[in-house]
N, C-alpha and C positions, 0 to 999 in steps of 0.2 A: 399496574402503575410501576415504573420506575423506579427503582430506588432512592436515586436523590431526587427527584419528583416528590417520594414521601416524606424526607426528611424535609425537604425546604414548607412543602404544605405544613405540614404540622405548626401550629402555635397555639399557644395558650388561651383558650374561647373562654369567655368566662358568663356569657350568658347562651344554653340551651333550650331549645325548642320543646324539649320533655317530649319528644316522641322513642317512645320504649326501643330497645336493642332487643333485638331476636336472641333467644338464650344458646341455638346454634352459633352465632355470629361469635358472641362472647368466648365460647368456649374454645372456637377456633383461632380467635384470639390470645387466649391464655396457651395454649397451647404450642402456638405457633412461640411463642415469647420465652418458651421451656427448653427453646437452642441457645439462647442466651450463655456464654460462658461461664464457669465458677470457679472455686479454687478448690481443686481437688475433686471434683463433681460434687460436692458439698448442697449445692441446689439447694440453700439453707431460705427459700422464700416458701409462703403458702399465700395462696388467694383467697378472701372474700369477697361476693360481689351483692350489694343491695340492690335490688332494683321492684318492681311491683309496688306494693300494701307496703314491703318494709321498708324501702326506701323514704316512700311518702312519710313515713310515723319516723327517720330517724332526720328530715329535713324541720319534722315540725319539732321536734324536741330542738334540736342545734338552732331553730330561729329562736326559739323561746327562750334559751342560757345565752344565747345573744343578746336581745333586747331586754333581757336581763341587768346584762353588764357583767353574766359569769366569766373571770377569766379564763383563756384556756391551760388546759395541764397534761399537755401531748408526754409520750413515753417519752420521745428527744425533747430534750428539752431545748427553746430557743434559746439562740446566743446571739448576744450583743453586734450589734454590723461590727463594730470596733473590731471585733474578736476575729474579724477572715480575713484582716493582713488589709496592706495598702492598696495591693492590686486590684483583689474584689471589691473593696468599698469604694473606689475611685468607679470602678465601672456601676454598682448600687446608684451611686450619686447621679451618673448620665443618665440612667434607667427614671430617676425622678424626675428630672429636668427634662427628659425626653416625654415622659408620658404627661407630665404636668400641661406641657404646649395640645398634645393633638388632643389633649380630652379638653383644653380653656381654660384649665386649672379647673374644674367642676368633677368632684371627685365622689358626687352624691351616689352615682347609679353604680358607679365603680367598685365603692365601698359594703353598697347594698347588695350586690352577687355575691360578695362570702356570705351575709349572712343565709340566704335561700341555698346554701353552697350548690349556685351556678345554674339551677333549674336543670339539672344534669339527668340525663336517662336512664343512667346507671353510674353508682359510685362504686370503684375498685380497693380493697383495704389490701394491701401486701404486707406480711408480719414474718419474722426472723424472730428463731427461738432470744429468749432474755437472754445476757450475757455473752452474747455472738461479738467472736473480733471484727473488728475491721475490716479483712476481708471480704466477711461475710456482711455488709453494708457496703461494701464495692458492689458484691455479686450483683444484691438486691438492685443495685443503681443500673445497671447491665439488664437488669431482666425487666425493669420498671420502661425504661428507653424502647426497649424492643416491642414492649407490649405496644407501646404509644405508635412507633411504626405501624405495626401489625395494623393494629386499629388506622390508620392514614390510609394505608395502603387499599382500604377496604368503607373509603369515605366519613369515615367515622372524626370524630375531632376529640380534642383532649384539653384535659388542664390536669397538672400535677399542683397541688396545693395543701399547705400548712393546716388551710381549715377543716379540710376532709378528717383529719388527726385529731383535733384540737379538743375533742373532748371522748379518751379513749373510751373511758368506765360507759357509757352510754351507747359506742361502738359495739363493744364486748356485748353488752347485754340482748342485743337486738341479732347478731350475728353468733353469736354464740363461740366468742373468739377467747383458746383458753388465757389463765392469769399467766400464764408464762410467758407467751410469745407476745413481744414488741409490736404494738402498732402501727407502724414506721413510717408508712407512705399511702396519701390517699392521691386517688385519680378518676377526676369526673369524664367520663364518656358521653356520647351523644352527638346532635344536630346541631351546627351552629345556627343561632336567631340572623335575624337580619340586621338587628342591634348597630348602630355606628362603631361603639366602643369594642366591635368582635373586629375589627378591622384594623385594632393597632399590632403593631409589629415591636420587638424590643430591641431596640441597637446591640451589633456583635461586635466584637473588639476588630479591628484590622490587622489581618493576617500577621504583618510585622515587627506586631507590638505581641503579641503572643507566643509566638512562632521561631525554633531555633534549629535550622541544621548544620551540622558542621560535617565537613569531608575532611 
């Protein structure tokens, strides 16, 4: 596959088929995502990856603190839309407006894939030691991107999401992820469903409203 073939494939599935990922495949996935750039070769990420027996046991815990009404208490902690400037909330806002049309505004089934987080076939945990600059959550953001190619390029679908995170201490316990190192970013792997809702797309800005070179 192409390169921008895989970048344009790639989008956000948010319901999977739950047919398992070869533990080869994965690897050569992570793997292949370890050319990723860093600062200083710092290569400040490590992988978890659930998938079998302990996947299943960390889907049914995360549905049960959901239907709970547990909040969540990710290591990042979420910040307010307000908080990401005018530009990104302007574009947050078309994001609602846009997906509100193609799903009806019926946002039952929508809302209901976080909590199953996504019938995914495998969930990916990426963790940066506590206390890491900035940098070193650029890197992470670089090597998370590539991974998600990798996986495109190799059929595979992706969703990056807030839920995968959302309840670290239970994360930890099941993967065996130490208290030092950050949580930071989960990402569901697997087969997209045939789902209608696997078929939305999210509006990108147009090039000239983002976009600045000067000679």
């Amino acid at each position: 596959m192409e390169f921008s073939e895989a970048v344009k494939k790639r989008r956000s599935i948010r319901d999977f088929d739950e047919r398992p990922i070869d533990k080869a495949v994965l690897k050569a996935i992570v793997e292949e995502a370890q050319w990723a750039p860093s600062w200083v070769n710092s290569q400040p990420w490590k992988v978890y990856i659930a998938t079998g027996d302990t996947l299943k046991a960390i889907k049914k815990d995360h549905l049960a603190k959901v239907q709970a009404g547990e909040g969540g208490n990710s290591d990042f902690k979420r910040a307010p839309r307000e908080s990401f400037g005018a530009f990104p909330l302007k574009n947050m806002q078309t994001l609602g407006t846009h997906l509100g049309t193609y799903l009806n505004n019926d946002f039952t089934e929508f809302n209901a894939a976080q909590g199953r987080l996504y019938r995914c076939g495998a969930a990916v945990y990426i963790t940066i030691p506590k206390g890491s600059p900035e940098w070193a959550i650029m890197d992470m953001g670089g090597f998370e991107q590539t991974l998600m190619l990798s996986a495109a390029s190799r059929g595979i679908d992706s969703i990056p999401a807030y839920e995968f995170v959302k309840f670290p201490e239970m994360v930890r316990s099941y993967l065996g992820i130490p208290d030092d190192e950050l949580v930071a970013i989960g990402v569901g792997l697997g087969y997209a469903s045939d789902i209608a809702m696997n078929g939305y797309r999210s509006p990108r800005v147009p090039l000239d409203e983002m976009l600045v070179i000067k000679e």
